[in-house]
C-alpha positions in Angstrom: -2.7 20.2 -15.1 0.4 21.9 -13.7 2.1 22.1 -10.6 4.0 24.6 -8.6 8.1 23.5 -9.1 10.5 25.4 -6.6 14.1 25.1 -9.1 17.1 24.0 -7.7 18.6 27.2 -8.8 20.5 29.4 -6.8 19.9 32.5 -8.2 18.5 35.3 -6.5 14.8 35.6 -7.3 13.4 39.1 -8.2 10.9 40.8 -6.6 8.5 39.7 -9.8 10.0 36.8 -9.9 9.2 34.3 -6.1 11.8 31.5 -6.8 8.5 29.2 -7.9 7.8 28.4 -12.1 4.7 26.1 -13.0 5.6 23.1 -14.5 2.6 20.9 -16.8 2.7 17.7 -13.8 3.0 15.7 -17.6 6.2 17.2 -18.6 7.4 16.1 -14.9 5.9 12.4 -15.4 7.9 12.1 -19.0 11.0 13.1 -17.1 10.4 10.6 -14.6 9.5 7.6 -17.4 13.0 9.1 -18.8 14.8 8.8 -15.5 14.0 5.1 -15.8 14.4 4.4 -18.7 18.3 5.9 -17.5 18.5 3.9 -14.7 17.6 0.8 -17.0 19.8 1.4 -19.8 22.9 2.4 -17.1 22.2 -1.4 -15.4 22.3 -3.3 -19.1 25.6 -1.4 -19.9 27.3 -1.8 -16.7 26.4 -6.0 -17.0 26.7 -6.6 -20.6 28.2 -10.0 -21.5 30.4 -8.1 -23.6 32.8 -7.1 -20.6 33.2 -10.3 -19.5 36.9 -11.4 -19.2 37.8 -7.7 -20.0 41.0 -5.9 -17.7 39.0 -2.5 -17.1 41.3 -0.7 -14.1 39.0 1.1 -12.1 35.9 0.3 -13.6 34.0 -1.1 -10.1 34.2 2.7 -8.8 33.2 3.8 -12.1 30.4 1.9 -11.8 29.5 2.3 -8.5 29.8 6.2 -8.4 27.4 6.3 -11.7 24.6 4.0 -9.8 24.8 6.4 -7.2 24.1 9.6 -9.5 21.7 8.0 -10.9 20.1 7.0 -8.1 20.2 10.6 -6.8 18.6 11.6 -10.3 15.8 8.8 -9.4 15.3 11.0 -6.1 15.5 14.1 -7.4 12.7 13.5 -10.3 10.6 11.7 -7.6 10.9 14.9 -5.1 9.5 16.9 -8.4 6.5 15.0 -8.2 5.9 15.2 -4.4 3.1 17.8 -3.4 1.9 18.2 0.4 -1.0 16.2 1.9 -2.4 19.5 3.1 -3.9 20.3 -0.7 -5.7 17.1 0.0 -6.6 18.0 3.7 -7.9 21.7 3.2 -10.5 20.4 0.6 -12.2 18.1 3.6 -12.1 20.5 6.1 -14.1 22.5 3.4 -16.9 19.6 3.1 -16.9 19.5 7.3 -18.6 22.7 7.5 -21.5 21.4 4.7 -21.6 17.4 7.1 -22.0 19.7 10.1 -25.5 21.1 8.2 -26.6 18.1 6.9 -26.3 16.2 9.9 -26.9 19.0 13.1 -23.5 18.0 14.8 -20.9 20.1 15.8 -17.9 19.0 14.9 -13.7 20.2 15.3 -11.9 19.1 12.5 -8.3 18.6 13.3 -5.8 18.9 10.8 -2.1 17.4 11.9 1.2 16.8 9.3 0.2 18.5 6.9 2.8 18.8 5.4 3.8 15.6 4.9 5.4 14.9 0.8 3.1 12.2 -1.5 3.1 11.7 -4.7 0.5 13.9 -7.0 -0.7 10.9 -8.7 -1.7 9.5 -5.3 -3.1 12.5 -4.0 -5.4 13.1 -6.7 -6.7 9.8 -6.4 -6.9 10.1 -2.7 -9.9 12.5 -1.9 -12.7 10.5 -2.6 -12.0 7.8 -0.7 -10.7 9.7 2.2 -14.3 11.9 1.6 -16.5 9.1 2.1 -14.3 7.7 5.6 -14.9 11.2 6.9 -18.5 10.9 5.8 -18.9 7.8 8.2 -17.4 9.3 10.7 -19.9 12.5 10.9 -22.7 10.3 9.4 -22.1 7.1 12.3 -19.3 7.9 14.1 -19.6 11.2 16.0 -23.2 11.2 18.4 -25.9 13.8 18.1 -24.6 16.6 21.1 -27.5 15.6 23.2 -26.2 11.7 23.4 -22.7 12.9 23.6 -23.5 15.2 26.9 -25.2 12.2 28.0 -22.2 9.8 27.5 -20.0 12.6 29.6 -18.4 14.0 26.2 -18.2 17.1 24.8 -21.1 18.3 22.6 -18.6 19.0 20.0 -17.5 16.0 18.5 -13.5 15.8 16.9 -12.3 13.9 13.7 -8.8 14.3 13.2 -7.2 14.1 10.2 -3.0 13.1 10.4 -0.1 12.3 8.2 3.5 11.1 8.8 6.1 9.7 7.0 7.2 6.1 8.3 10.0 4.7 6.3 8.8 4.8 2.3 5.5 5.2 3.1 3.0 8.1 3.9 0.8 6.8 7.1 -2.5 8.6 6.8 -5.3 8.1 9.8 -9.0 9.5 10.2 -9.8 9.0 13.9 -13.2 10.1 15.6 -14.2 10.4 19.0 -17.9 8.7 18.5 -19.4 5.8 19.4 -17.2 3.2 17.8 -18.4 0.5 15.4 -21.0 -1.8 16.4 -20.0 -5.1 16.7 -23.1 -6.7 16.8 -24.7 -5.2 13.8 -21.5 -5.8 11.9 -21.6 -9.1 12.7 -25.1 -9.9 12.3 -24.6 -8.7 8.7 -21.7 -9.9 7.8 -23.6 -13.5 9.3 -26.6 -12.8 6.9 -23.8 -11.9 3.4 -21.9 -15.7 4.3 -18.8 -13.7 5.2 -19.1 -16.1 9.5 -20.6 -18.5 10.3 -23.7 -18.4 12.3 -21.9 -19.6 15.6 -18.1 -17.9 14.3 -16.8 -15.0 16.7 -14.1 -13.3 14.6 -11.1 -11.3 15.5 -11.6 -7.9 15.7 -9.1 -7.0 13.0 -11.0 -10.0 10.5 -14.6 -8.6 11.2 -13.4 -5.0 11.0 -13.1 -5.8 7.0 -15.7 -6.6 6.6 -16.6 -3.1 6.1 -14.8 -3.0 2.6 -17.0 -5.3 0.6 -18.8 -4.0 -1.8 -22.6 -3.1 -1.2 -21.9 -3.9 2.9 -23.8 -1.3 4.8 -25.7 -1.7 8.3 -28.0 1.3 8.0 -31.2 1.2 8.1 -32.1 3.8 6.0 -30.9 5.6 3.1 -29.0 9.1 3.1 -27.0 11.4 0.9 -24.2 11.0 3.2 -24.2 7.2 3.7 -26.1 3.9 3.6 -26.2 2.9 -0.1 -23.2 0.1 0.9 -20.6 2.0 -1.5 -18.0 4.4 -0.5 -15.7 1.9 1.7 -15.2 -0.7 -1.0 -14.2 2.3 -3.1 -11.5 3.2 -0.7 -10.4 -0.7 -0.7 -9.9 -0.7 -4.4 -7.9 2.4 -4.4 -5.6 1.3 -2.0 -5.2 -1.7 -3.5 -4.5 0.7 -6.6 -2.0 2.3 -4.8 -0.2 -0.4 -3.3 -1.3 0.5 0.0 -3.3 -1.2 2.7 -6.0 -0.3 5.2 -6.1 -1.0 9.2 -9.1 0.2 10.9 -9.4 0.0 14.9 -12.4 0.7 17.1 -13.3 0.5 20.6 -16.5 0.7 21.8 -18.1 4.5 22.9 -14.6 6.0 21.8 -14.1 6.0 18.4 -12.9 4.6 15.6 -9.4 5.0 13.7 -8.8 4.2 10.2 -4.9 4.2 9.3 -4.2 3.9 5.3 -0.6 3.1 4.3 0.6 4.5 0.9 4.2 4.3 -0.8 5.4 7.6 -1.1 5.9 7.4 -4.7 5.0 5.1 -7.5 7.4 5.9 -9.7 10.2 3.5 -8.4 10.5 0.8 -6.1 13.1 -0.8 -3.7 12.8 -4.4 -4.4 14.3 -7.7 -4.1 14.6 -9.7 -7.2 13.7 -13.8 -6.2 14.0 -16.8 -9.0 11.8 -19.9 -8.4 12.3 -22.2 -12.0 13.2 -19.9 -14.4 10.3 -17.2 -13.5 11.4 -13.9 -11.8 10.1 -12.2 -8.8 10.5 -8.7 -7.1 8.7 -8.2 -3.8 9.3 -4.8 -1.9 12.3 -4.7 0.8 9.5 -3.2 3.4 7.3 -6.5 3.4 10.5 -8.8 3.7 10.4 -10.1 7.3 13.3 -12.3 7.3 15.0 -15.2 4.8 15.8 -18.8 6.1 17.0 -21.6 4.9 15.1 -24.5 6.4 16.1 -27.8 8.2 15.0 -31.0 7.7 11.8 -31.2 9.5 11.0 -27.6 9.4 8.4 -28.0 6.3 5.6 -29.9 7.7 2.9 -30.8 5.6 -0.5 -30.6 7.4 -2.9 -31.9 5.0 -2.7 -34.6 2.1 -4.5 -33.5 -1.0 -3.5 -30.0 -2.1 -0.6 -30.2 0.3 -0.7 -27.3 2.5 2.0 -27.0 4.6 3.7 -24.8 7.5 7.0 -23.4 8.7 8.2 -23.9 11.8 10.3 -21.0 12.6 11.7 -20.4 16.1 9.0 -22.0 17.9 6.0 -20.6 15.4 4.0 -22.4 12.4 4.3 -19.8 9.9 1.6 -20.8 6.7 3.7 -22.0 3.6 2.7 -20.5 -0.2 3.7 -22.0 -2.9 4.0 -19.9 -6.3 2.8 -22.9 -8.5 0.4 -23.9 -6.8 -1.1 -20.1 -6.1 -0.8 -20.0 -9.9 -2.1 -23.2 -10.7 1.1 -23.8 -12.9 4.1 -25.6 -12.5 6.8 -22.7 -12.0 9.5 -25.1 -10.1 10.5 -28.1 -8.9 7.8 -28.9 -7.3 9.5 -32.5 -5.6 13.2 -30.3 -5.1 14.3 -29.3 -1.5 13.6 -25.7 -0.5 16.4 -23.8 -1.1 15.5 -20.6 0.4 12.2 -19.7 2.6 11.6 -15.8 1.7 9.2 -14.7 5.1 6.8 -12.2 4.3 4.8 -9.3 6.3 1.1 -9.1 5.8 -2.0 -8.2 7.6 -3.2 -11.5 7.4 0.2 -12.6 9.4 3.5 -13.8 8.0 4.1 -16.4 4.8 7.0 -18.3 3.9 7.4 -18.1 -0.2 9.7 -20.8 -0.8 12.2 -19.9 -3.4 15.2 -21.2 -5.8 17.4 -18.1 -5.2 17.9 -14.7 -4.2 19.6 -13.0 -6.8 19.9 -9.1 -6.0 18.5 -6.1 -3.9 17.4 -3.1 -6.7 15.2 -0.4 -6.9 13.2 -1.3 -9.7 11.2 1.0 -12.8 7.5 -0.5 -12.3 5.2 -0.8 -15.0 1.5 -1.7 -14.9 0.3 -5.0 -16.6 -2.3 -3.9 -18.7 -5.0 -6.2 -20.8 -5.0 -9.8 -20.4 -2.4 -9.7 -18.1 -4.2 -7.0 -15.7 -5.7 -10.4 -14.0 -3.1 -12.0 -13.3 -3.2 -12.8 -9.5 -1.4 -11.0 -6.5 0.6 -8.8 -8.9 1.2 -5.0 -8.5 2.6 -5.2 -12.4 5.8 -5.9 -13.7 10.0 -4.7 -13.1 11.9 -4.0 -15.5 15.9 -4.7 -14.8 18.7 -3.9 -15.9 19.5 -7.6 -17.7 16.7 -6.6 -20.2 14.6 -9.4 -18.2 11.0 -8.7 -16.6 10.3 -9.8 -12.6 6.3 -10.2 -11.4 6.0 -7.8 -8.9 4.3 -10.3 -6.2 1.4 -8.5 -3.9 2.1 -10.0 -0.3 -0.9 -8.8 1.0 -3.0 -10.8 -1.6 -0.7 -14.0 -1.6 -1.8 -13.6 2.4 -5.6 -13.8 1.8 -4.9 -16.6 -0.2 -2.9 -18.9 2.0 -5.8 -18.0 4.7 -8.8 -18.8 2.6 
């Protein structure tokens, strides 16, 4: 595989020559594994033990002004890597024209931000999933032209297709025009799988994922577009793959809107490096809602055995997680005041991690745990930093559906 490299050259290109020199996307990933292995081995110099005590004049702006090239070096590689969306994009608008024959609609495929940056690893991983939310939408979605002239539409039904960057992520949303998710069937089989009860009336957002289990499906029959139940739990596991998330919003008889949220690179990550015990954490800066330091009578525990127990925090009862007990292992003091509440963002609301210290803000070189260690619970993988030690990388989204279980 190669990609399509524009140099940072200044020279003037030739007429047989456009300024543009394919580059194998490998060679570009060993630079980047080589950028970090930089960046690590510029953070264990800069802190060694062995400069302790030492009179070096100057040295902080050494220091600081070689972070910061490095740092640029860390951007620079990551830009390398960064292809537009719109690769990704043309090859569905391609498969429209083939659901518009298979299913007799008309449909206007709209194609917005384009050319929005993401990383070539995600976007290769990123068309099947996005394929089969686009199937939905022309399979469920979007009404036959006959029902949507009856409904006051247009005959020709719309899926748009946008990207934007927001922050350090890539925002990408499939919206329709259709007829919305139903609810009641929905419901009625999420009721019949044990996901409600028979009498529960969920939250919109909490049925609405329902739709990501595996083998969940409400059609009656059985196409090669849709209704096997697979497809949407394929999405769910890429995201999670990806460190992204999925929100998905429908109104009844006008559409439905799936927005997935994806880190703009997976290369590196801005982090902040917690210590419960003597176990190290690194949770991205983006989920980090605030950090508190709790009063007396700001913990209260709300049940006996198993202790579960909530923050008050300006008024609201934020839902308390507790590393050792998530992990089943004894990690802290478990008796020892809570030095340092850490409030997280999630889409299952906010948690308060409690925590021994905050030790440092760092953009961090992430590697994947692999074999045993792949299960270990709510983990993206594993920092490496700069002291030679290795931080958890803590998924917030899963330490969510954990607390709310």
């Amino acid at each position: 595989m190669s990609m399509a490299v524009e140099p940072q050259s200044t020279a003037t290109a030739t007429a047989a020559d456009s300024g543009l020199m394919r580059v194998s996307s490998d060679k570009i990933s060993r630079l980047m594994d080589l950028v970090g292995e930089l960046s690590l081995s510029v953070s264990e110099t800069v802190q060694s033990p062995d400069l302790q005590g030492l009179d070096l004049s100057n040295f902080d702006t050494a220091v600081h002004r070689l972070n910061m090239i490095v740092r640029e070096v860390q951007d620079a590689a990551t830009d390398l890597r960064l292809v537009p969306i719109d690769d990704v994009f043309r090859r569905l608008r391609r498969m429209v024209r083939e659901l518009e024959r298979q299913t007799g609609k008309s449909i206007d495929m709209v194609i917005e931000g384009g050319d929005t940056a993401i990383d070539k690893l995600v976007a290769d991983k990123l068309y099947d999933p996005l394929l089969h939310v686009v199937r939905n939408s022309a399979d469920h979605g979007l009404e036959p032209p006959a029902e949507r002239l009856a409904t006051g539409k247009t005959e020709q039904g719309r899926i748009t297709l946008s990207a934007a960057q927001v922050g350090s992520e890539v925002q990408i949303i499939v919206a329709d025009d259709g007829r919305g998710l139903s609810r009641e069937k929905i419901l009625k089989k999420a009721r019949e799988k044990g996901f409600f009860g028979e009498t529960e009336e969920p939250e919109p957002a909490a049925l609405w994922k329902v739709i990501f289990e595996p083998g969940f499906s409400t059609a009656e029959t059985v196409s090669n577009l849709s209704g096997r139940g697979v497809g949407m739990d394929v999405l769910n596991s890429t995201m999670t793959a990806l460190r992204g998330r999925i929100a998905v919003d429908s109104t009844a008889g006008q559409g439905t809107r799936v927005a997935l949220h994806i880190p703009v690179s997976l290369a590196f990550l801005d982090c902040i490096i917690l210590r419960l015990g003597s176990q190290l954490f690194a949770v991205p800066i983006d989920v980090v809602s605030e950090i508190a330091r709790p009063n007396p009578g700001e913990l209260l525990a709300i049940s006996a055995e198993g202790g579960s127990e909530m923050f008050r925090l300006r008024g609201k009862h934020v839902p308390v997680c507790r590393l050792d007990q998530f992990y089943g292992a004894p990690i802290g003091d478990r008796d020892a005041p809570s030095g340092v509440l850490v409030v997280f963002n999630t889409s299952n609301g906010a948690i308060a991690v409690p925590v021994d210290e905050i030790l440092d803000r760092q953009q961090v070189v992430m590697k994947p745990l692999i074999g045993r260690l792949a299960n270990v619970r709510a983990s993206w993988g594993c920092a490496l930093l700069g002291t030679g030690e290795v931080a958890l990388v803590l998924d917030c989204e899963r330490l969510g559906a954990g607390v709310s279980s």
